[in-house]
C-alpha positions in Angstrom: 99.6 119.8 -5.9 101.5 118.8 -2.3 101.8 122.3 -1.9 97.7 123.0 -2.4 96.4 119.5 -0.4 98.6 120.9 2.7 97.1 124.2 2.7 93.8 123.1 1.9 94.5 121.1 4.7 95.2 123.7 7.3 92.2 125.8 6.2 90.0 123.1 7.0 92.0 122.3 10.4 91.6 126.2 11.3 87.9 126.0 10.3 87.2 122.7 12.3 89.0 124.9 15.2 87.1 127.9 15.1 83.5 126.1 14.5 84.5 124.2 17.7 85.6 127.6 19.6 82.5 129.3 18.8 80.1 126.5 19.8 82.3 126.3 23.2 81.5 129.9 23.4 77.7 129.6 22.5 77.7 126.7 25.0 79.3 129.3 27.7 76.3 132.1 26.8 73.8 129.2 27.0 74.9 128.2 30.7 75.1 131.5 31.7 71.7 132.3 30.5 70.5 129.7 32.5 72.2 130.6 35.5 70.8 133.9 35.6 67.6 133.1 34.3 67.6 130.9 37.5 69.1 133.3 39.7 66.1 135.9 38.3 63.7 133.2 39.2 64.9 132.8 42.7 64.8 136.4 42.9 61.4 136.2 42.2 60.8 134.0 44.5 62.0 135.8 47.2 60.6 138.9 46.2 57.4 136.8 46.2 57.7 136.1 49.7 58.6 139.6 50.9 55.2 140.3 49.7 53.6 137.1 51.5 55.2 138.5 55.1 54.0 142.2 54.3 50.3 140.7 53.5 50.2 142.1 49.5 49.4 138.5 48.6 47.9 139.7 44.8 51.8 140.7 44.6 53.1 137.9 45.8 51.2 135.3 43.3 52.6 137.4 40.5 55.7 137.1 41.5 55.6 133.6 42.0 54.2 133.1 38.8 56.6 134.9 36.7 59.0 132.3 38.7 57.2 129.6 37.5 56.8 130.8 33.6 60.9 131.1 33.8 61.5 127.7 35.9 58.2 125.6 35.2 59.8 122.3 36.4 60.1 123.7 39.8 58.7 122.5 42.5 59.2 124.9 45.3 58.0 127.8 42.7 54.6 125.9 42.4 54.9 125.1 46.0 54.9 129.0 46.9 52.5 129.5 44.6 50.0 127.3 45.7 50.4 128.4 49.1 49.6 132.2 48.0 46.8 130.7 46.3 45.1 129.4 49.9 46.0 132.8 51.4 43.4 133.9 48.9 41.3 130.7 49.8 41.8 129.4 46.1 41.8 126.3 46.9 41.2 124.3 43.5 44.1 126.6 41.8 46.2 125.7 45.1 45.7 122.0 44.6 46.3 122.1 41.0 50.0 123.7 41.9 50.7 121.3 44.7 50.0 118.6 42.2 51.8 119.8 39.6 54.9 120.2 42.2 55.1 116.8 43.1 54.8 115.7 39.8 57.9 117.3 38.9 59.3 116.4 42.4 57.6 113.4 43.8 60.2 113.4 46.7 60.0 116.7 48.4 58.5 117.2 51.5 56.8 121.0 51.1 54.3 120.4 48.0 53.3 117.1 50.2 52.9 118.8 53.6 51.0 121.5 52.0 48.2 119.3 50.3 48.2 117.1 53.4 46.7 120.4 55.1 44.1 121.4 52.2 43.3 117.5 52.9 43.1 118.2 56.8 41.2 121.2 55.8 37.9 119.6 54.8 38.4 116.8 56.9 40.3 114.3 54.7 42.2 112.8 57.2 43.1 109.8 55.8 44.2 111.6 52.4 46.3 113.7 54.6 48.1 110.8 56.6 49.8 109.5 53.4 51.2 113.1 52.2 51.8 113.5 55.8 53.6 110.3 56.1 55.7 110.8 52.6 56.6 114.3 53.7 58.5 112.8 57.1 60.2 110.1 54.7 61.7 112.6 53.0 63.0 114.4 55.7 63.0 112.8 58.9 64.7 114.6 61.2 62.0 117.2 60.6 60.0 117.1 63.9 57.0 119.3 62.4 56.4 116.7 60.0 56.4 114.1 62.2 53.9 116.9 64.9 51.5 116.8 61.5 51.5 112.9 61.8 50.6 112.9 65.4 48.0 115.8 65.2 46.2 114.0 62.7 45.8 111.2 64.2 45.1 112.6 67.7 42.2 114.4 65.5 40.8 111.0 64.5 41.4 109.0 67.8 43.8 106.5 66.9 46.0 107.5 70.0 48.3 105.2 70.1 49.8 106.0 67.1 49.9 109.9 67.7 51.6 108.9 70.7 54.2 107.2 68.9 54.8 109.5 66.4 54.9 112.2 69.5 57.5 110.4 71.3 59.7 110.7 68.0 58.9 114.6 67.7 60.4 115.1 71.4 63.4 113.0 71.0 63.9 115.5 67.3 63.0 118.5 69.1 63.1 117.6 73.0 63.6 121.4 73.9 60.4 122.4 72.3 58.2 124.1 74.5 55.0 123.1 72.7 55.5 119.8 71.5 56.3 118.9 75.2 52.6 120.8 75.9 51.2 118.6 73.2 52.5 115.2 74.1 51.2 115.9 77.6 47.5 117.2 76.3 47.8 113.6 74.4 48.6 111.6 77.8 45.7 113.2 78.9 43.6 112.0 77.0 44.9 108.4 77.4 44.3 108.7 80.8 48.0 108.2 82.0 47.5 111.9 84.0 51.3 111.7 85.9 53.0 111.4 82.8 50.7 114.2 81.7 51.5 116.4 84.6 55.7 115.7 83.9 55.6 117.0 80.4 53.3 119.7 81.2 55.8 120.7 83.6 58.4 120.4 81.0 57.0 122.5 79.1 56.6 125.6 81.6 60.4 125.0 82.4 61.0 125.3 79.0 58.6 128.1 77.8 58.4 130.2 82.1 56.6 133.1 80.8 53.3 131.3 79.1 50.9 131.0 81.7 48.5 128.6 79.9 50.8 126.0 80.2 50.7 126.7 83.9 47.4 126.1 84.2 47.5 122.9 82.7 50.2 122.0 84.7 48.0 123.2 87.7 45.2 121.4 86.6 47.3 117.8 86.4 48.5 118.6 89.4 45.5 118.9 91.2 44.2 115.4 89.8 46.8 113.6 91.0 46.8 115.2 94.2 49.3 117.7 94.4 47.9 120.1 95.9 50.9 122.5 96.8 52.2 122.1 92.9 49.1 122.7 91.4 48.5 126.1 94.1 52.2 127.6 93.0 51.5 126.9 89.3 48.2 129.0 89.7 49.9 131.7 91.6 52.4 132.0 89.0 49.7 132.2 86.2 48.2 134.5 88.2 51.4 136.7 88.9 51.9 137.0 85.2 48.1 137.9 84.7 46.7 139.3 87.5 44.1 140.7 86.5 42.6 137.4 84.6 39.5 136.5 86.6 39.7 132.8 85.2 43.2 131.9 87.0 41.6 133.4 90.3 38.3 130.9 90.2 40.8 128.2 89.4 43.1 128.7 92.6 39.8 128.9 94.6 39.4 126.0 93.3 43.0 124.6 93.9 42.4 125.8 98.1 38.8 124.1 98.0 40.6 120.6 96.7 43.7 121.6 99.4 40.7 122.2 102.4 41.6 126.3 102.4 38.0 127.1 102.2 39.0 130.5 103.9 41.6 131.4 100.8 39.5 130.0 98.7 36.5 132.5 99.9 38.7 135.5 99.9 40.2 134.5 96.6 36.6 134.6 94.9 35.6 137.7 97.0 38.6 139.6 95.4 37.2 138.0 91.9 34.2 139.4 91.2 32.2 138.1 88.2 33.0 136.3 85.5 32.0 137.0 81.5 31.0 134.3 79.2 34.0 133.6 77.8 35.6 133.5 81.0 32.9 131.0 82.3 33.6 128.7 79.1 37.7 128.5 80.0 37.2 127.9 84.0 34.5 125.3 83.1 36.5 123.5 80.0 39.4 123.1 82.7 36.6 121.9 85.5 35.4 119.2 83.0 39.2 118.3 82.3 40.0 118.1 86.2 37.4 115.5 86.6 38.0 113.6 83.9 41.7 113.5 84.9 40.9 112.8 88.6 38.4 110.1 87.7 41.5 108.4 85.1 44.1 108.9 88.2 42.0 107.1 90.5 41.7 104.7 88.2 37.9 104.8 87.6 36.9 107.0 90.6 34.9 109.9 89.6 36.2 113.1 90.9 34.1 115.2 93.1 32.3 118.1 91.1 33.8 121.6 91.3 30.6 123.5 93.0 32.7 123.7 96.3 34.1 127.2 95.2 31.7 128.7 92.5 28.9 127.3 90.6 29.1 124.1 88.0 28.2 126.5 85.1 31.4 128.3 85.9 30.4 131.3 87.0 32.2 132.8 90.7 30.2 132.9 93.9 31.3 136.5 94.6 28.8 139.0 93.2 
């Protein structure tokens, strides 16, 4: 009977052993299941995205959706997804993924920024401020996030506080060619036209070969007086371009403010005329001069700009 209990014993040892080896081993398969069922959905993903960048966007949801049947608590899945969805200008199915990705995520910043911009889309600013505002949270050492913040509420006039969030987007990204651009396009519209002109500036330093910025740089310039600035920043522009037609007007318009009426006549001579669209552009940065020289005088109202070429914008050269 000893003999029989101890064996007995060590069958049901060896059993316990073996049921506990083969659940370890079951547990192993399981994990490394998972791992490449999530490895295949990342792979999907990205596969997913090839086809976003090469414009097959009908591809690219499929993919993203086979993601999401394999991983459907993920947020970025449904986050891609819902952005292929507004390629397509499905907007309700877009939403629907955004929704469901911060559901699953309520912390990350891409499912928020992207429904902040549907919101921003139809002009629900206010709805877009607070996925806006939980996006930077999350991450806020992004400067784009904090860009959206500003831009939106530039786009609804509270200026102040696009000017704040600005002046944290420079000091994340204080190389940045176009945020520099934008916080000086902002000043602008403040009124504070120097500290416009010194981040325009900035940003041509930063970004040399885009002659728009030059132009607003020029067009500061000329507001506040600087007349020699404002003539080598059209120049420029107009060495990188020269065959735009709108620069030219402009740097007439520069030697009128200087008293180079001579230049100035040649310069339009040399011109010849101008097209609608090129009317439009000389005449939006006409408007903007006075504006700017009326807020740098401090209420005076700068002088019109029929001096070189007509107020509609169009040249005096035929």
């Amino acid at each position: 009977m000893l003999e029989f209990g101890i064996g007995d014993r060590y069958e049901r040892e060896r059993a316990a052993r073996h049921s506990e080896s083969m659940k370890a081993e079951d547990e192993q398969r399981r994990h490394e299941d998972m791992v490449l069922q999530a490895q295949t959905a990342y792979l999907r993903m990205r596969l997913g995205d090839f086809y976003v960048r090469s414009g097959r966007i009908n591809r690219a949801i499929a993919e993203y959706k086979r993601a999401v049947k394999m991983d459907q608590d993920n947020a970025r899945f449904r986050t891609r997804l819902g952005d292929a969805y507004l390629l397509k200008d499905l907007v309700e199915q877009a939403m629907a993924q955004y929704r469901r990705a911060i559901k699953s995520d309520p912390e990350l910043a891409d499912p928020r920024l992207s429904l902040g911009d549907v919101y921003r889309r139809f002009g629900m600013n206010v709805e877009a401020l607070e996925q806006y505002r939980i996006a930077a949270r999350a991450e806020p050492t992004r400067a784009y996030y904090r860009f959206k913040l500003a831009d939106t509420f530039a786009a609804v006039d509270h200026l102040p506080e696009a000017m704040e969030e600005m002046r944290t987007v420079v000091s994340l990204a204080p190389n940045d060619a176009f945020y520099r651009f934008r916080m000086g396009d902002l000043y602008l519209r403040m009124g504070e036209v120097k500290r416009a002109a010194s981040q325009f500036l900035k940003a041509t330093q930063l970004a040399p070969y885009d002659s728009y910025y030059l132009i607003r740089y020029a067009v500061a310039s000329l507001a506040t007086g600087q007349f020699v600035r404002a003539i080598d920043a059209l120049r420029s522009a107009i060495r990188m371009e020269p065959r735009n037609r709108c620069y030219r007007v402009l740097l007439a318009d520069a030697y009128v403010e200087a008293g180079l009426e001579e230049e100035a006549t040649q310069m339009l001579a040399d011109t010849g005329e101008l097209d609608s669209y090129d009317m439009e552009f000389v005449g939006r940065r006409r408007l903007e001069l006075n504006r700017a020289e009326h807020d740098a005088a401090g209420g005076r109202t700068g002088r019109g700009r029929s001096s070189a070429a007509g107020r509609d914008g169009s040249s005096a050269a035929k």
